[in-house]
N, C-alpha and C positions, 0 to 999 in steps of 0.2 A: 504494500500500500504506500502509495505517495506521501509524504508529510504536507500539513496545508502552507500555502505557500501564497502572500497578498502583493500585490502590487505597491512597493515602497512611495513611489512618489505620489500616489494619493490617500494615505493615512498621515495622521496625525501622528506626532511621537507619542502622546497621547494613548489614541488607538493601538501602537504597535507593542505596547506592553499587555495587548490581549493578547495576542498571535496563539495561537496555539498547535497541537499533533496532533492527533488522534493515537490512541494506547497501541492498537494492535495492528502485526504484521498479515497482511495480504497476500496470497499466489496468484503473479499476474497472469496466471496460464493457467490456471483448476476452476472448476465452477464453484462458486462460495458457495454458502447453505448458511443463512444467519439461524436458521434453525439448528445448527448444530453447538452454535455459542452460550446458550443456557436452556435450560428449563424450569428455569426459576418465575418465567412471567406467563401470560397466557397470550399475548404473541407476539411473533416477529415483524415488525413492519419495517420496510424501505420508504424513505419520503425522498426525492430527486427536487434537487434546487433548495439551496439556502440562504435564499433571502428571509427577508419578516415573517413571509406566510409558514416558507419551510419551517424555520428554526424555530416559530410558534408551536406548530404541528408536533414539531419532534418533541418538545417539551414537555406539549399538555401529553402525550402517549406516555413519556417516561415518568412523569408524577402518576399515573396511572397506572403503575408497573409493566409497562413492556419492554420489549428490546427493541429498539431503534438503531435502522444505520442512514445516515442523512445521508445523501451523496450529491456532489457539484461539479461541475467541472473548472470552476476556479477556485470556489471558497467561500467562504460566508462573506454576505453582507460587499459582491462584488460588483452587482450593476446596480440598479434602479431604488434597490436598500440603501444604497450606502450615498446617493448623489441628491434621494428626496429635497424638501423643503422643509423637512423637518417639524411639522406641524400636524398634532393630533386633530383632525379637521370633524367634532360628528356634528356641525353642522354642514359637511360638502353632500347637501341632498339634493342641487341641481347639478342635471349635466352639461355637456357643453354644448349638446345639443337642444338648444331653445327655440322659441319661432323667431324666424327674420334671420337666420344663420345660413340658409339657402340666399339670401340676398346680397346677405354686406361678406360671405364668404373670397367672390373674386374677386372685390377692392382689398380686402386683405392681403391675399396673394401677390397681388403687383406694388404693395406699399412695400418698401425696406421699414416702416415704421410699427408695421403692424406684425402681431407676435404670433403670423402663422406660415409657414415656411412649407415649398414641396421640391423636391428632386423631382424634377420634369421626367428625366429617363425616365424614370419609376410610377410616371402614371396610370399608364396603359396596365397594369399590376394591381392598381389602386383603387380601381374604376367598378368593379365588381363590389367592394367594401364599401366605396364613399355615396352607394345608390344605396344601401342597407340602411350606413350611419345616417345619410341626410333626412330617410326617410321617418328617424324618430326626430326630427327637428318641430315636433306642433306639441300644444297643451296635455293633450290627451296621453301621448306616450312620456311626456316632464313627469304626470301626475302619475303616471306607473312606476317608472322609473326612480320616482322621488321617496319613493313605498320601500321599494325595495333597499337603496341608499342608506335613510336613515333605520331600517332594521338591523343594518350591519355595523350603522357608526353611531348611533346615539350617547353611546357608554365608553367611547374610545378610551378617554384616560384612564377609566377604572380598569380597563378589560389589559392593560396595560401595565398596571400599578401592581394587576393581579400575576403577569406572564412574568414579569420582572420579581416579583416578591421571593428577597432573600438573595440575590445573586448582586453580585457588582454593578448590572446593570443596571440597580434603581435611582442611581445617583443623577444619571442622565434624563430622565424625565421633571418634568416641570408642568404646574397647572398655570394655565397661562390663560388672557384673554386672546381672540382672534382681531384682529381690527382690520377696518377696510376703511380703505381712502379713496375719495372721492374730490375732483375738483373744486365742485360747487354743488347746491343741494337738486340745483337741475338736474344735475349727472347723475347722480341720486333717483329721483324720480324717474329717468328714464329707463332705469333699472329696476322698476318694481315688480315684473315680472316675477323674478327670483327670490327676492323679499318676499314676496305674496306666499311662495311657496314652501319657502323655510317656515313662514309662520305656520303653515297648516301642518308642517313637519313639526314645532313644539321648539324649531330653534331660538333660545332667549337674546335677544339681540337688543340695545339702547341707542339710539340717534344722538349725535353729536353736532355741534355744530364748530366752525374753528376754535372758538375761545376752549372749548371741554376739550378738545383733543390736547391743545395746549398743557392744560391744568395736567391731561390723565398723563403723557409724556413729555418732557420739554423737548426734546428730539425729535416729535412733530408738530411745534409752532410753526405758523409759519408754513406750511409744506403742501396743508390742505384745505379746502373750505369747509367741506363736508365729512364727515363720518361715518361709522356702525362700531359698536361695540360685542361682539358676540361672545358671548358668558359661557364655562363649561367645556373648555375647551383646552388646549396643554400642546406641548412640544418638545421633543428629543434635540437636547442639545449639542448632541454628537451621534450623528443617527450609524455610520462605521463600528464608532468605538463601544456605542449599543448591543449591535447586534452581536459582534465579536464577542462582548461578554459574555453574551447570551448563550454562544456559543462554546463558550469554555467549561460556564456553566452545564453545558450539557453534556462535554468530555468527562470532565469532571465526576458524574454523576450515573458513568458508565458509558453514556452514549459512544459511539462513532462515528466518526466523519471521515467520508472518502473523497479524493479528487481525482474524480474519473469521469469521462463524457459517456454518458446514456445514447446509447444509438438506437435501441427497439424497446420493443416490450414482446414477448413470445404467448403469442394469443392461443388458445384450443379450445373449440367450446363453450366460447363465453367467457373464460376465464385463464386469468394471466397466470405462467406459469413462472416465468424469471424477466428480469431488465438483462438487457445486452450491452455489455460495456465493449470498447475496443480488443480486451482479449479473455472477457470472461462473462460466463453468465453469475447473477445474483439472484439466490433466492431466498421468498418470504413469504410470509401467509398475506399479504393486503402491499397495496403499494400506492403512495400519494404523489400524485403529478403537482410541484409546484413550483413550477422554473420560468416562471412571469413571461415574459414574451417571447421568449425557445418556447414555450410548453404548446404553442400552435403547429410546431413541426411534425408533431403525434396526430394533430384533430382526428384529420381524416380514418387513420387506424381505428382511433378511440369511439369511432361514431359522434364526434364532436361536431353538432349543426349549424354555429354560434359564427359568423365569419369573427377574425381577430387579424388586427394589424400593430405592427412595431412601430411606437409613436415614440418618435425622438425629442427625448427633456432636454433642455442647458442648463446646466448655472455658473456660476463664479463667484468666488469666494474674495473677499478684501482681507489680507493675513495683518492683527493686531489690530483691527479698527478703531480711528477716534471716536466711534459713535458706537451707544448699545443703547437697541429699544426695548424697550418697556417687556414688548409683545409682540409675537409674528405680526407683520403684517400684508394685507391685498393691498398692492398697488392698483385701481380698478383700472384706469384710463389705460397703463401697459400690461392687463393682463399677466401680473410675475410678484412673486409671495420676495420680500425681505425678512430674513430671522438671523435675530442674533444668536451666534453659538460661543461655546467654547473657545476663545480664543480667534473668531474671527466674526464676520458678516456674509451670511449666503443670501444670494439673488438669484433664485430659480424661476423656471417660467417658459415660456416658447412652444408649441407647437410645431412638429414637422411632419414631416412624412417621407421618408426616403429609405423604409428597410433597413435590415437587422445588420446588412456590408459593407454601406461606407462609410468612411470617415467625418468627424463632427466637419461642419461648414463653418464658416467664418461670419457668416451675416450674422447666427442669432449670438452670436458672443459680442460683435460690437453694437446688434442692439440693445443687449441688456446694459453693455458698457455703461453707451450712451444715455440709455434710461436714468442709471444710478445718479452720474454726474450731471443732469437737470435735475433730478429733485433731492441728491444730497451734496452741494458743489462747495459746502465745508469740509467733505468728509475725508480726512488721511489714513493712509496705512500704509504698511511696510512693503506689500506685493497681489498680485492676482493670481489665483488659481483659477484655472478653464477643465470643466467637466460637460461629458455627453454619454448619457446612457437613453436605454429603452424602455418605455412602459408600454406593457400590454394593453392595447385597447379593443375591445372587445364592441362591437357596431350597436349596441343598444346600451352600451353605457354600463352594466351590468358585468360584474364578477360571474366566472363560472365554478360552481361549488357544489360539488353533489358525485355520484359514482359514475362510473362512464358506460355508455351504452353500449358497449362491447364486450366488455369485462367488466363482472359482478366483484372481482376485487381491487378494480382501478378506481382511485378514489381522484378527485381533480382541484384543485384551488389556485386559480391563477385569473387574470384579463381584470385586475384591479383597478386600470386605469393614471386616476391621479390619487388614490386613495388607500394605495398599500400600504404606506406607513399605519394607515390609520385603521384600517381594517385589517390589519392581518393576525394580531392575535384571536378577535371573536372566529374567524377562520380558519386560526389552525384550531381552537379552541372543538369548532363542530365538525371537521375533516378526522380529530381524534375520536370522535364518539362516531363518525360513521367506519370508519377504519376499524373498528371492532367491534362493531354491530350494539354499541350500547345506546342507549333509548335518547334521544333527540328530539325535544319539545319545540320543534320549529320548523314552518316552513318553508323549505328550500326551494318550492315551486322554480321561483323568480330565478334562479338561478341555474337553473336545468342546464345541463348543457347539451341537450334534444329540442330546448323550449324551440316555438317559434318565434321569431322576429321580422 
C-alpha cells in the first residue's frame, strides 16, 4: 500500500502536521479481502473518494463499529474539500438555477466581468446537460429543489460539531453569521426572489442597512449600502487542515486509507462483487461511491439517470491579510463568498465549464483579483495563492444519495454542487445507515439517482 502523500505547495504548515499513513501493508498484485482483517465488527465497507462526504461516511461506519477502508487516488481533502469557501451554508436553499437565468445567461458569457466562464471546445459536450440544467431555471422546480436543499443543510453546524466531536478537528469550526452584500437596497429588492424563498425555507435572516453593517463589522463600513444578516450558520477555518484531521482521526481509530485509483466496480447480478484498482481487486460487503465529480465516470455502469457535469471553482487566497471579517461573506453584485481563515483571506466564487482536463484559465483569477481590489483597495498582505478544482454539478441542483440501481450494494453520495462542505456530514451521516441496512427515518426520494429530471 502506498503511504498518503498531499501536495506540499497547497497546505498550510499548518495543515501539514496532519499528514498522515495508513497502518497497514498492501499486495499490489493479490486480491485484498477487507473481510479477512477482523471479525470483530458486522461489516466490511469500502467508501472510494475522500473528501467531506467520504471521510464523513467513513467515520459515522467506524463509531458504529465496522471496518472501513476509504480509498483515493490522491488523498484526503485533495480537490473540491480542500479549495471550498469554507462556509457552513444551511441557509444555501436556492439554486443557481432561478427564473431569468435563461436570459441574462449569454450577456454573462461574453462579459470578462461576469463570474461565468465556458471553454468553447467543450461545448458541443455540454449541450446535452445545459438543456436539463436550464430546464429547472422556473419557480416551480426552485420550490422542489428548495425542499430538498434545506433537508440536507438546515443543521449544518451541528451535524458538524457532531462529525468532528473529540478529534482535533473541532478547533477548526466556528458558528458564524452569513452576510450578504449588497450595493444599495434596490439591489436588494431585485433579489427577492430568493429571499422569498429562504423565508418559506425557515432561513433567519435581518436586513441591514449601511450604518448596521458598519456597527456589526468595521471592515464593512463603507463597502456596502445594503445588507442581510443570516443567523445559524458557521465556517471551517481551514477547510484542508479539517479534513486531514479528520482523517487521522480515523487512522487512528483503526481505519484505512489507501491511494489507489478505482477503475470499475465488478457487477453480477445486481450486485457488486469487488472495486478494481490498477492491479488488484478489493473486497467488501457494501461499497460507497463518493469521489465528487470523478464519481460520474461510473453513472452509466451504476444505472445512474441524473446527467452530472464538472463545474470548475476558483479562488485565491491573500497570505497574512491586513483585514479579518467578522463573518463569511456574499459579495452579491460578483457572485464570490470572502472568508476569513486561519492565517489568510479566501475569495472563492466563478463558474465554468470546461471538464475535468484542462488546466485552470487565467480570466476567472484576474476576475476575482480584480473584484477584491474594488471593494477592499486598503487591503495588504504578504502574497496570493491561485487555486482551481471541481464541483460536481448535478442538472437539477440536487445531490445524489441513495443505492445504485444496478447494484443493491452500491451505495452513492456525491453531485453536491456548491454545498459539500456543508452537506456532507448529514450524508455520510445516512450513506452509513444505508450501507448497513440500519433503519433510516428519511426521505431520500429527492435524491434518487433513477429520479427523473
Amino acid at each position: 500500500m502506498q503511504p498518503i502523500k498531499f501536495d506540499e505547495s497547497k497546505l498550510t504548515d499548518e495543515t501539514m502536521t496532519a499528514v498522515i499513513s495508513a497502518s497497514a501493508e498492501v499486495s499490489e498484485d493479490d486480491t485484498y479481502d477487507v473481510n479477512e482483517e477482523t471479525n470483530k465488527t458486522t461489516k466490511n465497507i469500502i467508501v472510494i473518494g475522500a473528501g467531506i462526504v467520504g471521510i464523513s461516511t467513513a467515520l459515522w461506519l467506524q463509531r458504529d463499529g465496522h471496518s472501513v477502508t476509504l480509498i483515493d487516488k490522491k488523498g484526503p481533502a485533495a480537490g473540491a474539500s480542500f479549495g471550498n469557501a469554507g462556509v457552513l451554508a444551511s441557509g444555501a436553499v436556492v439554486p443557481v438555477t432561478v427564473p431569468g437565468l435563461l436570459r441574462k445567461a449569454p450577456k454573462m458569457l461574453f462579459s470578462p466581468n461576469q463570474p461565468l466562464f465556458l471553454k468553447w471546445s467543450y461545448l458541443p459536450k455540454l449541450i446535452p446537460f445545459l438543456r436539463k440544467y436550464i430546464k429547472h431555471a422556473n419557480a416551480v422546480s426552485v420550490e422542489k429543489i428548495s425542499h430538498g436543499l434545506s433537508q440536507l443543510l438546515h443543521d449544518a453546524p451541528d451535524q458538524h460539531f457532531a462529525l468532528a466531536n473529540g478529534t482535533e478537528a473541532e478547533k477548526y469550526i466556528d458558528l458564524a453569521d452569513y452576510m450578504y452584500g449588497y450595493k444599495d437596497e434596490a439591489a436588494f429588492l431585485s433579489d427577492h426572489f430568493g429571499w422569498d424563498v429562504r423565508k418559506r425555507r425557515g432561513v433567519n435572516f435581518v436586513k441591514m442597512n449601511a450604518e448596521s453593517l458598519g456597527n456589526y463589522d468595521l471592515n464593512l463600513k463603507g463597502r456596502f449600502g445594503y445588507g442581510i444578516q443570516c443567523k445559524n450558520h458557521g465556517r471551517i477555518k481551514d477547510p484542508g487542515a479539517y479534513i486531514l484531521n479528520l482523517s487521522k482521526h480515523f487512522v487512528a481509530k483503526g481505519g484505512t486509507i489507501l491511494i489507489k485509483d478505482v477503475t470499475d466496480f465488478e457487477i453480477e447480478d445486481g450486485h457488486c462483487k469487488s472495486v478494481i484498482t490498477l492491479k488488484e481487486k478489493l473486497i467488501a460487503d457494501s461499497y460507497v461511491l463518493t469521489a465528487g465529480a470523478w464519481s460520474g465516470t461510473w453513472a452509466a455502469a451504476l444505472g445512474v439517470k441524473v446527467p452530472m457535469e464538472a463545474e470548475r471553482g476558483y479562488h485565491i487566497e491573500f497570505i497574512n491579510p491586513s483585514i479579518t471579517l467578522r463573518s463569511p461573506l456574499m459579495v452579491v453584485g460578483g457572485k464570490f463568498v470572502v472568508n476569513s481563515m486561519n492565517g489568510r483571506m479566501r475569495c472563492a466564487g466563478v463558474i465554468e465549464f470546461g471538464g475535468l482536463d484542462s488546466p485552470p484559465a487565467k480570466a476567472p483569477f484576474k476576475l476575482l483579483k480584480k473584484q477584491m481590489a474594488e471593494l477592499f483597495p486598503d487591503l495588504t498582505y504578504d502574497s496570493i495563492d491561485e487555486w482551481m478544482g471541481h464541483r460536481p454539478a448535478t442538472a437539477d441542483s440536487l445531490p445524489i444519495i441513495g443505492v445504485s440501481p444496478n447494484a443493491d450494494n452500491i451505495f452513492m453520495g456525491y453531485g453536491h454542487h456548491h454545498i459539500g462542505l456543508s452537506g456532507g456530514p448529514k450524508t455520510g451521516r445516512w450513506l452509513a445507515k444505508l450501507a448497513t441496512g440500519a433503519p433510516l427515518n428519511v426521505d431520500l426520494s429527492a435524491y434518487a439517482a433513477d429520479r427523473q429530471i
